[in-house]
Structures are given as structure tokens and as C-alpha cells.
C-alpha positions, 0 to 999 in steps of 0.5 A: 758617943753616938748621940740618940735622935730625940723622939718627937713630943705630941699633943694628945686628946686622950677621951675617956682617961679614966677607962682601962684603956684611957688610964693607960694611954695618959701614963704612958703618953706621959711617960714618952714626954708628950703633952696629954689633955684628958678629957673626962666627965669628973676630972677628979675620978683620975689621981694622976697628977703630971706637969705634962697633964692637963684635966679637964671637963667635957662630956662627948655626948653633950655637944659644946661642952668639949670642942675647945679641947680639940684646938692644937691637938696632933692626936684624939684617943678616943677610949669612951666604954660603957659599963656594962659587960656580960649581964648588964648590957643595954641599948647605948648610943655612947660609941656611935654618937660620943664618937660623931660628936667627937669627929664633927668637933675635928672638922670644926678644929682642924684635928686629922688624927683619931683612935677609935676602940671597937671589938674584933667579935663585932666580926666573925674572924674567919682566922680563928678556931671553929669553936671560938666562932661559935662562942662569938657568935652565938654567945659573946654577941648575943650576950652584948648585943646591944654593945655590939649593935652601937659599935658598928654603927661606930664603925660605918660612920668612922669610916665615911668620916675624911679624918685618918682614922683607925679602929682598934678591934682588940679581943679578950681585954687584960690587966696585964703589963705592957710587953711591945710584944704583939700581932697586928693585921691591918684590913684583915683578920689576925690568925688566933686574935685571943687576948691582949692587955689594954697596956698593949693597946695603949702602946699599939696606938701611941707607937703609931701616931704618924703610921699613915699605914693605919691610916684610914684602917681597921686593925685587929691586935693580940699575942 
């Protein structure tokens, strides 16, 4: 009988758990046996309970109140979102200054290894269809414009950080199950970047923990 390597276990920092994103990242982190701190603001709002699971309290955009959960960790998620979305969207600095908060508490920790969420209308993709660049550009990012304004400057200081790093730019988010099933371009633009479920996202960055192919990357995922 062939006997099946053992998948190796990770310490997971997994921000913002009770996002879409995040919910998704903690149950299937747990369900591939890796150890998960979720880090939320109210560690009550996220029901799932796990031996594995460890919640706790911090806020990113409250500097000393997180910083000891990054200790020991091989991996950050960070999945912070505002709330906002089509008619509600308002000036924010959460993604640019959460996540400089989050990447100056990996130099203090000595955590390399990050996830960061942005969106791939952030850029017009030259790979899409005519009209779907025109729906970007002159309506997803003037009706986010703020969202939008705060995940670049995400982007330019991810970039200039020296952690490893990777920008996830997903497009049209869903509720949909996982599939393991997907496209990525890494530095450059996915022909047709449409939809992915946040399952597939969740799945994309556990599958590539220690890819250093991602590393240092932008990468842009759909079906």
C-alpha cells in the first residue's frame, strides 16, 4: 500500500475572519489541520468553534492592540474589507493603513509571509472585452472611487514592503462553493477575469503558502 506524504501544518494569522473572505480561509484552513489565529474586532461575531481555532481581539487600525498575535506565525491573511459597496462608498484608509500597520508588526515579529486583498478593476485589464472596460472605468470605479483610491495606495506600500507578498486582485465576488478550479496570471492581466467565489480565493492563497512563485506578485484569479 502506498503510503500518502503528510501535508505539512502552518501557523495561520488569518485578519478580518469574519469577512467572506476571511470565514472562508478559517474553515478551510482548519479543515487542511493547520493551527488558525483569527484575529477579529469582536471575537464573538465568528460561531466557529475548533481545536485548532484560536480567536482573539485586535484591531489593525489600533497599533499595540495586535502585534503579539503575529509571534510564530508562517503565514498573515489579511481579509479586512469595508462595508460599503455600490452606494455606500466613502473615503476609508482601513486597506492602506490596516494593512501598514499589519506589515510594520511582521518587521517587529519576524513574519515574512502575507496575503493582501485588492480588486482587479483597480486596473483596466487590457485582456477583457471592450465593453466590460468601459463598465469598469467609467462605472464600477467612479461608483467605488473611494474603495478604490485607498486599495492603491495599499498596493504602492505592499509593494515597497521587504515581506513576500502577494496582492490578490479577484473580480465579481460569489457565494459560491469551492471548485480548485480556476485561472491565474501572476504580473500580468487574466484574458476574461469575470468571477470567482471568495471559496476559490480562500483555496488560491491556502494552495500557495510556500509558492515563492507568488512571491513578491500580483495575481489576478477567475473561472
Amino acid at each position: 500500500m502506498k503510503i500518502q506524504p503528510e501535508l505539512p501544518v502552518y501557523n495561520l494569522l488569518i485578519i478580518g475572519a469574519n469577512g467572506g473572505i476571511g470565514r472562508q480561509c478559517v474553515a478551510q484552513a482548519l479543515q487542511a489541520g493547520h493551527r488558525v489565529t483569527a484575529l477579529l474586532r469582536n471575537p464573538a461575531k465568528l460561531a466557529t468553534e475548533h481545536p485548532n481555532l484560536k480567536k482573539v481581539s485586535g484591531d489593525v487600525m489600533k497599533p499595540g492592540s495586535f502585534e503579539t498575535y503575529l509571534e510564530n506565525q508562517d503565514a498573515v491573511i489579511s481579509a479586512i474589507g469595508v462595508a460599503g459597496g455600490f452606494g455606500a462608498d466613502k473615503p476609508t484608509t482601513l486597506y492602506s493603513q490596516g494593512n501598514a500597520n499589519i506589515l510594520k508588526a511582521m518587521r517587529q515579529k519576524g513574519t515574512q509571509r502575507i496575503f493582501v486583498i485588492s480588486a482587479s478593476a483597480i486596473e483596466i485589464s487590457p485582456a477583457l472585452p471592450f465593453y466590460i472596460r468601459l463598465i469598469e472605468k467609467y462605472i464600477i470605479q467612479k461608483l467605488l472611487k473611494h474603495m478604490y483610491a485607498d486599495l492603491y495606495r495599499m498596493e504602492q506600500t505592499v509593494k515597497t514592503s521587504d515581506t513576500h507578498w502577494t496582492i490578490i486582485r479577484p473580480p465579481q465576488l460569489t457565494d459560491k462553493a469551492q471548485t480548485g478550479n480556476y485561472r491565474i496570471a501572476i504580473n500580468t492581466f487574466l484574458k476574461n477575469c469575470l468571477k470567482i467565489s471568495r471559496a476559490d480565493v480562500a483555496h488560491f492563497m491556502l494552495d500557495n503558502i510556500v509558492n515563492e512563485a507568488t512571491h513578491k506578485a500580483t495575481v489576478e484569479i477567475g473561472y
